[in-house]
N, C-alpha and C positions, 0 to 999 in steps of 0.2 A: 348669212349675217345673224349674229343674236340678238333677240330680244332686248330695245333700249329703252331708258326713259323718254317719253315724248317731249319734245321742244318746248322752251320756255323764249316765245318770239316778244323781246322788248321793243315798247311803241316807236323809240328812236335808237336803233338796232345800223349798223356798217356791214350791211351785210358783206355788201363787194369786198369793202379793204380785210374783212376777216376769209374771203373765199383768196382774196390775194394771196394772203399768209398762208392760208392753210396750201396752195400750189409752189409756195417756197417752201415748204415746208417737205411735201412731196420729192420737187426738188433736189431735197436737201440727201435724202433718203435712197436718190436715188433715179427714182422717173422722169423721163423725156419729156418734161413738162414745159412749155413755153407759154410766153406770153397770147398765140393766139387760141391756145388751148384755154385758157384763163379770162378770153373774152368770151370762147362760146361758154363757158362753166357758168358766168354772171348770164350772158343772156336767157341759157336753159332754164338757171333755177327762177330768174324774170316771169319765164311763160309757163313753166311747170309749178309754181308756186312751194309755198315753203313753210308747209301743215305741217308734213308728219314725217317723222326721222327717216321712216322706212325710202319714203317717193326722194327725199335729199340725196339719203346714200346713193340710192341708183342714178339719180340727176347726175352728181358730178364724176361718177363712176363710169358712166356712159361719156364723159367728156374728156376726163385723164387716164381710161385707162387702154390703151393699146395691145397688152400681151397679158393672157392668161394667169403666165408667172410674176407679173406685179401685183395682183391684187391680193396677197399676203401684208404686201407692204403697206398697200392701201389703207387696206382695215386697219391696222394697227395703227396710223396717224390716223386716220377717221375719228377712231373710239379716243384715241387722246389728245385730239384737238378739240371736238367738240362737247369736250365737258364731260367724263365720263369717270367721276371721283376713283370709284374702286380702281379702274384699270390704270389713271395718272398713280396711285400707288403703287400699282405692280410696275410701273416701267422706271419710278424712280428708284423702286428696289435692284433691277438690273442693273443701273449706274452707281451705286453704291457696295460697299461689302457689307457682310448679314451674317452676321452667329445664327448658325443652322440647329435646331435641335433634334427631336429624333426625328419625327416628322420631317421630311424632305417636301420641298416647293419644287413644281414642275420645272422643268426645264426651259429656257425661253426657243420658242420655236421661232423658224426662219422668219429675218426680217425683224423680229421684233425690239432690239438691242440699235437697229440702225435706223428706226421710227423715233425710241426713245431720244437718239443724240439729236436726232433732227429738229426737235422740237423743245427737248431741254436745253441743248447748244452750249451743251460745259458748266451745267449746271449740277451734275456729279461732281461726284470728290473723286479725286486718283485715288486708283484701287489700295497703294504703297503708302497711304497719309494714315495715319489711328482715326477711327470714328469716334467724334465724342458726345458724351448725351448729354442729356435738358439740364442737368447741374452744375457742366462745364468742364467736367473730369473726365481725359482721357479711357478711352476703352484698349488696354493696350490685348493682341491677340496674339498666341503663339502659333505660326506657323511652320513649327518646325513640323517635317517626314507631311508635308501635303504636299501637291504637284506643284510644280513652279507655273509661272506664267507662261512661262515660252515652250513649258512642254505642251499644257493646253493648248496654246493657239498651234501647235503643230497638229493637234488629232479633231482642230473646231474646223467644221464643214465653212467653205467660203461662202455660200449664201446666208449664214449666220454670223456673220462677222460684222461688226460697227465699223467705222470707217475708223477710228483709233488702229481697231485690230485692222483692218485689212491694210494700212499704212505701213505695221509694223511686219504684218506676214509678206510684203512683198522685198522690205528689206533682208528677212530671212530668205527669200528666193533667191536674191541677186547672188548671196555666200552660198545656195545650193548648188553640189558639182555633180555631174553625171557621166563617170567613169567608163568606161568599156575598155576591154579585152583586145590585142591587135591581130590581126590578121592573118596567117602562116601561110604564105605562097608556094607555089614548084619553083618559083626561081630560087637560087642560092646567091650565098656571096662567102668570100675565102673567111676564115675563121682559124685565128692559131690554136685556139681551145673548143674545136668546133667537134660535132656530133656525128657528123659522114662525113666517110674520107672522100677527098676530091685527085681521083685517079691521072687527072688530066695533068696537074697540076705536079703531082707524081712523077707523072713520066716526065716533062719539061725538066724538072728539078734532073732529073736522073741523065738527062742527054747532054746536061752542061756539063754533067763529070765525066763521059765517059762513057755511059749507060750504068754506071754504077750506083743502087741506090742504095742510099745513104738515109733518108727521113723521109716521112709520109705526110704530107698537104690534107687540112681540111678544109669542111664548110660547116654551116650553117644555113637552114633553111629563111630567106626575107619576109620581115614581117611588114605589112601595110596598116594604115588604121585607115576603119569605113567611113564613108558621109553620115550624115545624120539629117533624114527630111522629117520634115512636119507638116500636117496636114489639118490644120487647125476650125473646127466650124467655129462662126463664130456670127451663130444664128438668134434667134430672138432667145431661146430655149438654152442658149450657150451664153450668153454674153457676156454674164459675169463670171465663171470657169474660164472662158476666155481671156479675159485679162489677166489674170491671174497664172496661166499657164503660158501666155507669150510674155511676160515677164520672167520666165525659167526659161523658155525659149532662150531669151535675149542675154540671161546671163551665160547660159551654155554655149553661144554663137560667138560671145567674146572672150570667153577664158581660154587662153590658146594652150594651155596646158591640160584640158578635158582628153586628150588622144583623139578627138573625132580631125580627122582630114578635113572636110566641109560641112556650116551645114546651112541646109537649105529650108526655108518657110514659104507655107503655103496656107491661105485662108479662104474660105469659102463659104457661101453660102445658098445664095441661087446663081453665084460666078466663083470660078477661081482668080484667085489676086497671087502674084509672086511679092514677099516682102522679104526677101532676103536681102538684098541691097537696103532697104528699109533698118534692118535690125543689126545692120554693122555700124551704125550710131553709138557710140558709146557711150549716150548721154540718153538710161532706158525712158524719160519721161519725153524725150524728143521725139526718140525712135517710136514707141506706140501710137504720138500724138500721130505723125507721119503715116504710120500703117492706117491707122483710122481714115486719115484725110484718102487713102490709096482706095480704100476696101470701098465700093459705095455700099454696098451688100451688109454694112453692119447693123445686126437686132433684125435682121430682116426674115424672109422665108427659107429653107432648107431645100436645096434639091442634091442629094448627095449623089445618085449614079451620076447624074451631067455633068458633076465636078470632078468625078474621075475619071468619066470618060475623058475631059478637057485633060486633065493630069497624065494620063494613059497616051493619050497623043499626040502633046506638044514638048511634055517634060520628062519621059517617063525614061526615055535614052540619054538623057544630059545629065542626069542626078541621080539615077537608080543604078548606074555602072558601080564595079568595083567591090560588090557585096554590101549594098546599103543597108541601111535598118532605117524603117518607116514608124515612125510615131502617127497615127491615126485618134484626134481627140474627138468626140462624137458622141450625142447621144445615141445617134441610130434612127432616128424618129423623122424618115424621108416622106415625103408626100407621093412619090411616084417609085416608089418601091414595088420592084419586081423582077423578073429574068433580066434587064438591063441591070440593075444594079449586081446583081449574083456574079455577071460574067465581067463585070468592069472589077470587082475584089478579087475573082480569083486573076485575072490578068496581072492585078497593081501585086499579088501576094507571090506568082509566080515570076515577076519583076529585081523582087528586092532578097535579100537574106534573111528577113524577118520581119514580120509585121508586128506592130502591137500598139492595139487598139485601147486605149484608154475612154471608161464612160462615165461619165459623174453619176448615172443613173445605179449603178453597182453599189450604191454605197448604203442601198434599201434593203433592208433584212428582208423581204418579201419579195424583192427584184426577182421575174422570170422574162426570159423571152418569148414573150405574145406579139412586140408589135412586127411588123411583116419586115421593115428595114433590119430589126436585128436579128430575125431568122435569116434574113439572107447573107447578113454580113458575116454571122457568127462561125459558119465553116471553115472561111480560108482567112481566119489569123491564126497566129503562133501563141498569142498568150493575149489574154482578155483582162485587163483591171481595171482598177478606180482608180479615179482622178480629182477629188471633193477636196483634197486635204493638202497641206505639207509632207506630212508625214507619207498620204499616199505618194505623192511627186520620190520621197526618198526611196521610197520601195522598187520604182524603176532601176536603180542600180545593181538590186538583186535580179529584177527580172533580163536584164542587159548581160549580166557578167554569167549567168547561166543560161547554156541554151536548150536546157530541159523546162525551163520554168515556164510552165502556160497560164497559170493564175487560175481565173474562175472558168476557163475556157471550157477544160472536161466537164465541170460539174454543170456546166450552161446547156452543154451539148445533148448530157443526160435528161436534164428536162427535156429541150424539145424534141427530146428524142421518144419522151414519155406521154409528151402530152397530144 
């Protein structure tokens, strides 16, 4: 945490009802916060008292924070709830537009965009209104040849998205389609403008005249189109990629014109959950509420070999038939990662037609495979990508409709093959 100014404690000070807010405020942002998390916060800081910034922050840090990955968010309503002048200007600059000059302003890192709404609460201007200044006179801006909105929020990572954007990126999900290629079987079927002659077909023709023949019968080779499973964590570490990608789930489950045959959902965490029946709701805010209320396992711990061993043995012959293609979404970051996990991916990989493992973790320019879970899993997919974006979710279509595309898989394999 950095260096703050020290508290300025008023003799008739609310402390509670301002620890209140500041827990709707979290809330707001995002964290699993409830009310009896917000009585031990008041009782803590009661017994730990309420000197000096540093012992506060850790007080109610120890009481709201549950997962590693929310204390991004933390800090950033910490610092601008509790009075922290400089940083309330940088987050109202976030919700505002700003003529940039040469000097470039950093960029807002995770969480800090969905701290600001939480706490200003639409106290931004829409980004599409003119700014105007202290004389009253419009600032009109040209935006012509800049990016548009909607391409941005295609390449902005979902952990950095304010609840504005993530509203509007999930309606772009639902219009996302995910196309594939069909099937080409050994069976045939008769074809007048077909590719192989059908000899059989031939002959019959030729015994109704006589044995004389007269024209040559063809076929066509039958095309099928595969299932389509999902294997969705949807761990403490995952949660909110989660959301975000069984909303593409859900729209790909109901566009019946996608060419998938079936498809099937699967969530896990330290359990597998089937929500397939779940995600044929066509009503997606229904449908996820539903999977959640299914899943008890949600934000929870990660056991990924158990969940494929469960997958591997209950479901693996009812939905991997017919040349599936498995969508595996996952950071990889198992707790009991080892020769059980190694043998349950190659089993699930020698199962399906194609694996492909989607990781939000890919999307780190420094990204290597060191931890043990994604040394083990990394061998037996087909094609290894990122999953952080829209734009990444588009990128699936390339990787489906080609079945050379491996993605970062070679260059992942090279590392630990180096290291």
């Amino acid at each position: 945490m950095a260096d703050l100014p020290a508290l300025q404690i008023p003799e008739d000070g609310k402390l509670a009802h301002n620890v209140l807010h500041f827990a709707r405020a979290l809330r707001l942002a995002g964290l699993p916060v409830g009310p009896g998390r917000v009585i031990d916060a008041i009782r803590a800081v009661e017994a730990a008292g309420f000197s000096e910034r540093g012992d506060f922050y850790h007080t109610l840090a120890a009481c709201f924070l549950s997962r590693p990955e929310h204390r991004q968010v933390y800090d950033q309503v910490f610092r601008l709830y509790w009075r922290d002048p400089r940083f309330l200007e940088h987050m109202m600059s976030l919700m505002l537009p700003a003529m940039r000059g040469v000097a470039e302003d950093r960029k807002a890192r995770a969480a800090e965009k969905r701290a600001a709404e939480a706490l200003l609460d639409g106290a931004g201007r829409p980004p599409d209104l003119p700014v105007p200044d202290e004389s009253g006179q419009q600032v009109e801006i040209d935006a012509r040849q800049t990016q548009s909105a909607r391409e941005r929020l295609k390449t902005l990572d979902f952990e950095q998205m304010s609840l504005t954007e993530i509203a509007e990126a999930r309606r772009m999900l639902t219009d996302l389609r995910l196309p594939v290629p069909p099937i080409r079987t050994r069976r045939t079927r008769p074809a007048s403008h077909g590719q192989l002659p059908d000899w059989r077909a031939t002959m019959r023709m030729a015994l109704r005249h006589g044995g004389e023949l007269r024209d040559l019968s063809f076929k066509n080779r039958r095309v099928r189109w595969p299932n389509l499973v999902v294997l969705c964590d949807i761990s403490g570490s995952m949660s909110q990629y989660s959301r975000m990608v069984l909303h593409f789930v859900h729209a790909v489950a109901n566009n019946r014109g996608a060419g998938w045959d079936r498809v099937h959902a699967f969530t896990f965490g330290t359990r597998l959950t089937n929500i397939t029946r779940t995600l044929a709701n066509r009503d997606v805010d229904a449908a996820l509420a539903a999977a959640g209320a299914q899943a008890p396992d949600w934000e929870g711990g990660t056991r990924i070999a158990a969940a494929l061993h469960a997958f591997n043995r209950d479901w693996s012959r009812r939905v991997l038939g017919s040349g599936a293609v498995v969508l595996l979404i996952t950071d990889g970051l198992d707790r009991d990662a080892g020769d059980r996990l190694c043998a349950e991916m190659e089993r699930l990989h020698l199962s399906c037609q194609r694996l492909i493992w989607i990781n939000p973790l890919l999307r780190w320019e420094g990204f290597a495979p060191r931890a043990c879970g994604i040394r083990a899993m990394l061998p037996h997919v087909d094609c290894f990508r990122a999953g952080h974006s829209i734009r990444a979710l588009e990128d699936l279509a390339a990787a489906l409709s080609s079945a050379r595309d491996s993605g970062e898989r070679d260059r992942m394999l090279a590392l630990m093959r180096n290291s």
